[in-house]
C-alpha positions as a Markdown table, in Angstrom:
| # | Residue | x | y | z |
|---|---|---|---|---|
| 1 | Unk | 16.3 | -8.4 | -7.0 |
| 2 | Unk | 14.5 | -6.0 | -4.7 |
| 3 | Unk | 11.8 | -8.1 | -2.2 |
| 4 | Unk | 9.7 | -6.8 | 0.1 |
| 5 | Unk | 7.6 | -8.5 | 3.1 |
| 6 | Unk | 4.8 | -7.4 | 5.5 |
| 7 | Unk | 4.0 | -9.0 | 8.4 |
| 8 | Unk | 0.9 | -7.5 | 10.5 |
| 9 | Unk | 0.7 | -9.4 | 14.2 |
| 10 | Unk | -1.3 | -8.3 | 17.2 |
| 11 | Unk | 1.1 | -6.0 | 18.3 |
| 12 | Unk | 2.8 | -4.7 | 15.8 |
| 13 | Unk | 3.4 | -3.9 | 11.9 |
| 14 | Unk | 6.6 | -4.3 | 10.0 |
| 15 | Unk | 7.5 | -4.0 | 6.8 |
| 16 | Unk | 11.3 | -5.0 | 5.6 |
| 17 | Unk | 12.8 | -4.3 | 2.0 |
| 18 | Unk | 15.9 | -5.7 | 0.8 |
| 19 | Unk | 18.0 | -5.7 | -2.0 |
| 20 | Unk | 19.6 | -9.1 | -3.2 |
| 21 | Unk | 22.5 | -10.1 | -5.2 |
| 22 | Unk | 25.0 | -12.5 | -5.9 |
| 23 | Unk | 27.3 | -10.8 | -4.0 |
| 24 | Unk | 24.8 | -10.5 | -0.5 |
| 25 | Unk | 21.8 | -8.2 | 0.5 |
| 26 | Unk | 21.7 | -4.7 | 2.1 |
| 27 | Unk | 18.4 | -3.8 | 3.8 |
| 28 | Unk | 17.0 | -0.7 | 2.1 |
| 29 | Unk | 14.0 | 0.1 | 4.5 |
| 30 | Unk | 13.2 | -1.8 | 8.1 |
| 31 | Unk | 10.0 | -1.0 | 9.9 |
| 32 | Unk | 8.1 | -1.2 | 12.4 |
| 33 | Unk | 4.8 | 0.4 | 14.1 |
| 34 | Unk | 3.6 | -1.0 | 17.4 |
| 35 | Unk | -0.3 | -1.2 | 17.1 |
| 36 | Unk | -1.6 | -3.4 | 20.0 |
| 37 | Unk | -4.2 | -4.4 | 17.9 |
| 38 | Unk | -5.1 | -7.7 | 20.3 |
| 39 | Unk | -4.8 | -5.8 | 23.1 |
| 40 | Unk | -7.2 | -7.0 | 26.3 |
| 41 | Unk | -8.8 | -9.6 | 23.6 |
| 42 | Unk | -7.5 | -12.5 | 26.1 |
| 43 | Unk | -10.1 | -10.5 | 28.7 |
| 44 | Unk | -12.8 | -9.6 | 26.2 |
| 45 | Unk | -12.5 | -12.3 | 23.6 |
| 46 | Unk | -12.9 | -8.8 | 21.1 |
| 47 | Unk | -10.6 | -6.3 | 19.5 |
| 48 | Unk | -11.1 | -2.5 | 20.9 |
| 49 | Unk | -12.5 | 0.0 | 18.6 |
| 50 | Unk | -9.1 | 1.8 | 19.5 |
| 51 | Unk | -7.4 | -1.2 | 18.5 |
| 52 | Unk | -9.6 | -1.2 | 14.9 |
| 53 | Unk | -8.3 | 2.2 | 14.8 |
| 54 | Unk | -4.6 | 1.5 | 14.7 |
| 55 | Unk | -5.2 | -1.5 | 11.9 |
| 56 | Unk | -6.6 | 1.6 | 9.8 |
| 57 | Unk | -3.7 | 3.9 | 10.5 |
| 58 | Unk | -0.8 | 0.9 | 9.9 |
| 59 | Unk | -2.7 | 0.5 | 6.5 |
| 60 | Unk | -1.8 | 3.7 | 5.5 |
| 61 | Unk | 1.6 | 3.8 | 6.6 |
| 62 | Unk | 2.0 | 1.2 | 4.8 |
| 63 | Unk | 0.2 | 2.3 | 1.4 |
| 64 | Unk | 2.7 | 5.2 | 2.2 |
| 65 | Unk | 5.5 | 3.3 | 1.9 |
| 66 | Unk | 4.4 | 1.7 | -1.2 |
| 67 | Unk | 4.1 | 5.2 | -2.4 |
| 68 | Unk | 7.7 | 6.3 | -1.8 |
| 69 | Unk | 9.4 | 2.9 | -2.7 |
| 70 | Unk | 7.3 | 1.6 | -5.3 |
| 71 | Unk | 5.9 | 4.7 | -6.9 |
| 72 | Unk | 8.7 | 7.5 | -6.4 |
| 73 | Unk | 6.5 | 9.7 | -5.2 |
| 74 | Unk | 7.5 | 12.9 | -3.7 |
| 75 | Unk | 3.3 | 13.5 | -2.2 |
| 76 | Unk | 1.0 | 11.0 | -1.1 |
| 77 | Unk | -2.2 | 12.3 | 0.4 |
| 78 | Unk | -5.6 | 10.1 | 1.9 |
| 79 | Unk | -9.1 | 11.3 | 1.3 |
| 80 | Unk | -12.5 | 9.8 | 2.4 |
| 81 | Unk | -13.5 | 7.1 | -0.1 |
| 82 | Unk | -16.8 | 4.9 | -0.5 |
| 83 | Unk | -16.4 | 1.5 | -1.4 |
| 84 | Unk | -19.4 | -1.3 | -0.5 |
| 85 | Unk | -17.4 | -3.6 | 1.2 |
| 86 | Unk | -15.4 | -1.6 | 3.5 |
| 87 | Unk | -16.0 | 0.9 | 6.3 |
| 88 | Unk | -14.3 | 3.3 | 7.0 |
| 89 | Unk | -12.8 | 3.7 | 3.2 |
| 90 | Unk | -10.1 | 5.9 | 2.1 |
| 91 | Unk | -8.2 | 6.6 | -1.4 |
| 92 | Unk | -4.5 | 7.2 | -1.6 |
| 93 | Unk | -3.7 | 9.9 | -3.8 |
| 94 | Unk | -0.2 | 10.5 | -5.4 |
| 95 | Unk | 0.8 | 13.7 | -6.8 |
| 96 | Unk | 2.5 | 13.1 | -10.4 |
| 97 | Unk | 4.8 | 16.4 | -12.0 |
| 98 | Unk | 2.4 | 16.9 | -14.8 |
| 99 | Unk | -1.1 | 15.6 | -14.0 |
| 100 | Unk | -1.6 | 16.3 | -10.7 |
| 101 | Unk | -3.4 | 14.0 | -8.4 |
| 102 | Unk | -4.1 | 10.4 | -9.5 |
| 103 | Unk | -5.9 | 8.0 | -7.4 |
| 104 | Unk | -3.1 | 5.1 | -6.1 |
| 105 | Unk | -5.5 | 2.9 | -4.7 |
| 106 | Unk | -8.6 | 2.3 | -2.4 |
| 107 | Unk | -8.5 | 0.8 | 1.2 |
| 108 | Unk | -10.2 | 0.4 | 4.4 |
| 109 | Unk | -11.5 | -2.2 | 7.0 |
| 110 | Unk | -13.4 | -4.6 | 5.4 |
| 111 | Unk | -17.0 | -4.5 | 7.2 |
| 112 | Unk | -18.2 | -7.3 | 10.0 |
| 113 | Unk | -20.9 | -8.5 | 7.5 |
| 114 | Unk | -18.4 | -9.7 | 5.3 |
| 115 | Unk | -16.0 | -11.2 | 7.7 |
| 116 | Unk | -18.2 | -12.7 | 10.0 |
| 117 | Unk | -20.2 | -15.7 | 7.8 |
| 118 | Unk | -16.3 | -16.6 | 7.1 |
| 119 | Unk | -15.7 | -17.3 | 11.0 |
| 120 | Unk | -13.7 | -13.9 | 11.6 |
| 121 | Unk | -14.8 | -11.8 | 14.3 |
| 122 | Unk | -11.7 | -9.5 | 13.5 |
| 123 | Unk | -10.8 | -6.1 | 11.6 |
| 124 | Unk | -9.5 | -7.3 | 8.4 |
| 125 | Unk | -7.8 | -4.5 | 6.3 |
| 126 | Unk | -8.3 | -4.4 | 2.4 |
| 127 | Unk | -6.3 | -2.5 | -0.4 |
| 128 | Unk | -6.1 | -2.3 | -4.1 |
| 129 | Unk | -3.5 | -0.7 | -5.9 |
| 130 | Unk | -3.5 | 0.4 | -9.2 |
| 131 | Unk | 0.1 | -0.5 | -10.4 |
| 132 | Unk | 0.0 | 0.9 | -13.4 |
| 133 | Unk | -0.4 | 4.7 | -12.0 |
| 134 | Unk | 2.8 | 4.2 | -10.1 |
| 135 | Unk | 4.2 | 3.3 | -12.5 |
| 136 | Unk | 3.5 | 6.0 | -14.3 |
| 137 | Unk | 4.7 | 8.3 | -11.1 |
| 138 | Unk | 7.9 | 6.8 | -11.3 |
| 139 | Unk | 8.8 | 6.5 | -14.7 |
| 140 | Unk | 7.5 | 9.8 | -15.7 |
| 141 | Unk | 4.9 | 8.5 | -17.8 |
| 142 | Unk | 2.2 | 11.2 | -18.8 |
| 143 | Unk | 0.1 | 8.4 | -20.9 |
| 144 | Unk | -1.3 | 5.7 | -19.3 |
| 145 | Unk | -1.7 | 4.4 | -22.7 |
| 146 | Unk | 2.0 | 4.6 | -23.4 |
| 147 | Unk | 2.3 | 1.8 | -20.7 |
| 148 | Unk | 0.6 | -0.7 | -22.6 |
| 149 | Unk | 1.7 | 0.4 | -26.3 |
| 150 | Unk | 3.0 | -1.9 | -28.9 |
| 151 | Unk | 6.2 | 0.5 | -30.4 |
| 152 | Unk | 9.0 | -1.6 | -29.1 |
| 153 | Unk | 10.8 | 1.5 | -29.4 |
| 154 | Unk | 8.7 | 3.9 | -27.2 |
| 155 | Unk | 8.7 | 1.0 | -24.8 |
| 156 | Unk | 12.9 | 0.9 | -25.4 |
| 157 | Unk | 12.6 | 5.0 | -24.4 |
| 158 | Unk | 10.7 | 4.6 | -21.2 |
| 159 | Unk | 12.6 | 1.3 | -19.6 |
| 160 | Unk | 16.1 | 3.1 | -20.6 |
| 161 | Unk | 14.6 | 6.7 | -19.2 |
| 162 | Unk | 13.7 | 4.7 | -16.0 |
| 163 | Unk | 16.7 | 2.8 | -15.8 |
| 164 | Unk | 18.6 | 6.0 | -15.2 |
């Protein structure tokens, strides 16, 4: 069983995936990203704008590494994105063989008049993924559709093709 955990404090990001087994673990990928996010907020009693700056950039290392591990993909690229909720937005991009550039996800910082009637007076990163497109990166999957079909045999094709 392959698990994964994230744990974003004021100073730094990590990110550790591991393999398990009967037999033990072995750690597949180990990360870590300083991003002083609460720096001075002892002082100030408020995170920097520099600070709100690195919470962006640790988000998309990370949807990077949810590209590579989860998706199997070879490109990953970020562009500007618009989403009500957020600001600044992006969209992750992955490149698959055939179709090109599908949209992995949209993220961003959700926006202080969101956050703030809740009682937080801190950037608060926001990501959806779309799980079936990596899916479809990594198992080679041209049709969407194909994910979700009811032949037991195509299904059979694509685990077994996946499995390899």
């Amino acid at each position: 069983m392959r698990l994964a955990a994230i744990d974003i404090g004021t100073n730094s990001t990590r990110l550790l995936i591991s393999d398990f087994s009967d037999s033990g673990s072995k750690i597949l990928e180990r990360t870590m990203e300083t991003t002083r996010i609460g720096r001075n907020i002892g002082s100030t009693g408020k995170i920097s704008r520099s600070s709100a700056d690195n919470t962006l950039k640790t988000l998309m290392g990370l949807l990077k590494m949810f590209a590579r591990e989860v998706a199997k993909a070879d490109e990953i690229k970020f562009v500007p994105g618009y989403f009500p909720f957020t600001e600044p937005s992006v969209e992750a991009h992955i490149k698959h063989p055939k179709l090109g550039w599908v949209e992995m996800g949209g993220a961003g910082i959700f926006r202080p008049e969101v956050t703030k009637p809740m009682g937080i007076d801190v950037p608060v990163i926001a990501w959806g993924l779309g799980v079936d497109r990596m899916a479809m990166v990594a198992m080679g999957i041209n049709d969407i559709r194909d994910l979700f079909s009811t032949d037991l045999n195509k299904i059979r094709t694509i685990q077994s093709s996946f499995e390899r």
